[in-house]
Every structure is written in C-alpha cells, then in structure tokens.
C-alpha positions as semicolon CSV with decimal commas, in nm:
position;residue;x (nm);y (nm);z (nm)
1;X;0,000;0,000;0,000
2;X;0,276;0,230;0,047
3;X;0,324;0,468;-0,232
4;X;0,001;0,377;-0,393
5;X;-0,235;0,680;-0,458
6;X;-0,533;0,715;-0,186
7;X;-0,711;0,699;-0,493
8;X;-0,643;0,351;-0,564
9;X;-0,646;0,264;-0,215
10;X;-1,020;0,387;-0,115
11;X;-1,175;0,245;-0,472
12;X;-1,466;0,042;-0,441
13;X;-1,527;-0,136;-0,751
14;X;-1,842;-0,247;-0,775
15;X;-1,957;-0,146;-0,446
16;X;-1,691;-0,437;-0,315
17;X;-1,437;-0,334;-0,032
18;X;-1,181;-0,127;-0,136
19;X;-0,765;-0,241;-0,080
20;X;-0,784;-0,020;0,239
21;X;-1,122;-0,194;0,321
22;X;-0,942;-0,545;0,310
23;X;-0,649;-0,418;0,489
24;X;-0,844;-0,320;0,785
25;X;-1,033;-0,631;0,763
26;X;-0,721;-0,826;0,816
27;X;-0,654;-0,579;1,102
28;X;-0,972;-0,646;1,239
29;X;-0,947;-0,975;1,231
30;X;-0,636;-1,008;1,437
31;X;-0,836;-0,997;1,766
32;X;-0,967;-1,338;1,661
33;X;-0,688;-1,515;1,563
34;X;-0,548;-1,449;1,917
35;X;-0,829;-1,564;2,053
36;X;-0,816;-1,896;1,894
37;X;-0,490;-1,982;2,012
38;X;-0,562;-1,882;2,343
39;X;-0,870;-2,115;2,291
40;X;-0,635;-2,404;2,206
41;X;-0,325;-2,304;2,520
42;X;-0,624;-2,218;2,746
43;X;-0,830;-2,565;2,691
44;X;-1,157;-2,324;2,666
45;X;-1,385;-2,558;2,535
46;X;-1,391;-2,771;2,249
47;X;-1,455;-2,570;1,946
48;X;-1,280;-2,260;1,818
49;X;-1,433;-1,868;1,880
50;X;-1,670;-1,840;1,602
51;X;-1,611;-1,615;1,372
52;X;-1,881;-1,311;1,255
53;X;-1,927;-1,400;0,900
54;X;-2,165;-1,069;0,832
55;X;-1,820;-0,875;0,870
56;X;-2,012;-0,594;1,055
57;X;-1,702;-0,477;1,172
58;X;-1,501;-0,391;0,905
59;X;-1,838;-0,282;0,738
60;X;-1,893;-0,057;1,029
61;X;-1,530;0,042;1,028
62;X;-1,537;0,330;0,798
63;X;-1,144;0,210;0,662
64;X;-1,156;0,438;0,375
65;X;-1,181;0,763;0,604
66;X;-0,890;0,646;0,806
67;X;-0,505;0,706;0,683
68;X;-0,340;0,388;0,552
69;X;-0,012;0,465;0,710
70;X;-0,224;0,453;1,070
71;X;-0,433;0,132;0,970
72;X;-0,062;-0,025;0,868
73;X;0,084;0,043;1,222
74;X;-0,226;-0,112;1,379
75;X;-0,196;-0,415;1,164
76;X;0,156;-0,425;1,204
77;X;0,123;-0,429;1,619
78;X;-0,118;-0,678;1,646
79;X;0,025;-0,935;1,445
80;X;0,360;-0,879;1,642
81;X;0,131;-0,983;1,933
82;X;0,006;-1,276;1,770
83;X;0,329;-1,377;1,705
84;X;0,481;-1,298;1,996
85;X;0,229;-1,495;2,176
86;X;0,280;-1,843;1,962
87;X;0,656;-1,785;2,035
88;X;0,585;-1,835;2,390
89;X;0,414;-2,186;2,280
90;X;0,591;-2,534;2,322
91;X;0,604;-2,753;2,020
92;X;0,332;-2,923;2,128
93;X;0,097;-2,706;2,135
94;X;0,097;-2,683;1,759
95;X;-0,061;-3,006;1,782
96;X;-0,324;-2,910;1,991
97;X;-0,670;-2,970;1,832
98;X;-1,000;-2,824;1,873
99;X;-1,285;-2,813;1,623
100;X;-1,362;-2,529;1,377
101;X;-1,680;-2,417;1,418
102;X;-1,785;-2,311;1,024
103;X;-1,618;-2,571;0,943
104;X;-1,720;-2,845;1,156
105;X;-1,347;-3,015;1,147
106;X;-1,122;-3,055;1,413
107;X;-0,822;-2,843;1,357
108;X;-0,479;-2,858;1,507
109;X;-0,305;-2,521;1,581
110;X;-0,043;-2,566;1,302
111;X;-0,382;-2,624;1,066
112;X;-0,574;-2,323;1,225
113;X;-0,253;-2,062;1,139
114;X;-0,222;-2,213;0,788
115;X;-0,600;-2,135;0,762
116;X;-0,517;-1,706;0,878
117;X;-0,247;-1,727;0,600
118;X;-0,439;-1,823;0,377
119;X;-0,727;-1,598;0,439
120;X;-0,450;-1,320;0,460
121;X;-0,356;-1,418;0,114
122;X;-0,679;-1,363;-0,058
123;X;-0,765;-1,054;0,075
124;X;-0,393;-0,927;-0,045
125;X;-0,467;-1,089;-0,380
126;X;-0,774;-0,874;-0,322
127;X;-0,580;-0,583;-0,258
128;X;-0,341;-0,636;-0,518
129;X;-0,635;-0,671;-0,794
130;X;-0,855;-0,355;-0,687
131;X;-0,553;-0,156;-0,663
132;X;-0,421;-0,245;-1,065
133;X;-0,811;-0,275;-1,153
134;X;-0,801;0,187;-1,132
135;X;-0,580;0,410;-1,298
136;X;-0,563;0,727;-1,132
C-alpha cells in the first residue's frame, strides 16, 4: 500500500471493499486469531471462537476515512502480538486440536494458522487486484 495513490487505495469497484477496506479487515481480524490460540493453550472448550461471518465490523469500520499509514501500524502491532504470543508456545501445542466451528473439522493449531495465512492471502490478492483494476 505504500506509495500507492489514496485513490487507488479507497476504490470500491463495484460497491466491493476497497484495498484499504481489506487491509483493515485483516486488522480487524487479528483480535480473533489471538483468541483462537488462546482457545487451544487455554483448553476453553472444544470448538474454536466463532467467527462473525456478516463482517459488521469492518463494514462498520469506515477504513476508507482512516489514513493507511495509521491502519498499517495497527496491523503491524497486532500481528507482532500474535506472534509474539505463539513464540511463547511449546512444540506441542501446535498439535493441539479443537474443532472449527464453520467448518465443523477438528483443527490442530499448526492447521488453524495455515488457515489465517491463507485468508490473509486472498484478501492481499484482493488488494493487489482492486488496486491495478483503477488508474488514477
């Protein structure tokens, strides 16, 4: 996002989210990936925090009237928490399982981070694509 015109980066094409719109949803969704692997250390329950699926949060975010450099920083903070908190973790707790509740799969730890990354990774695909999709 750096150097990209603000432009680019509040375009909503098609009414979709804009690249700063899927930025702060990864942002917002930090809060829950912490709580899932305190849900997996902390033996709290069977079955994973459960995700809201509507998004309200991002939708009620109002991203777009926010800087990007500011969103960035609070992205960048809370995923040094997240992985400053699975540093603390002993290899075995990786292996830790509890189920998914969309899903309805048991998940180990490992699985569940491999599951952020990838949901990271479409929404910077995302990104990437609304960003080239405008020229500015």
């Amino acid at each position: 996002m750096r150097g990209v015109a603000r432009e680019k980066l509040v375009y909503k094409p098609s009414g979709k989210w804009s690249a700063q719109e899927h930025a702060g949803h990864l942002c917002d969704l930090e809060s829950l990936w912490s709580k899932r692997v305190d849900d997996f250390v902390e033996n709290n329950g069977n079955t994973l925090t459960t995700a809201d699926l509507s998004n309200r949060r991002t939708d009620e975010a109002n991203h777009n009237s926010h800087p990007a450099k500011e969103m960035l920083a609070k992205f960048r903070a809370a995923r040094r928490q997240l992985l400053d908190k699975l540093e603390e973790l002993q290899p075995e707790s990786f292996s830790l399982t509890k189920l998914h509740p969309r899903l309805q799969q048991p998940m180990r730890l490992v699985d569940h981070l491999y599951f952020a990354a990838e949901h990271d990774d479409h929404h910077l695909a995302k990104m990437w694509e609304t960003i080239g999709s405008r020229s500015t």
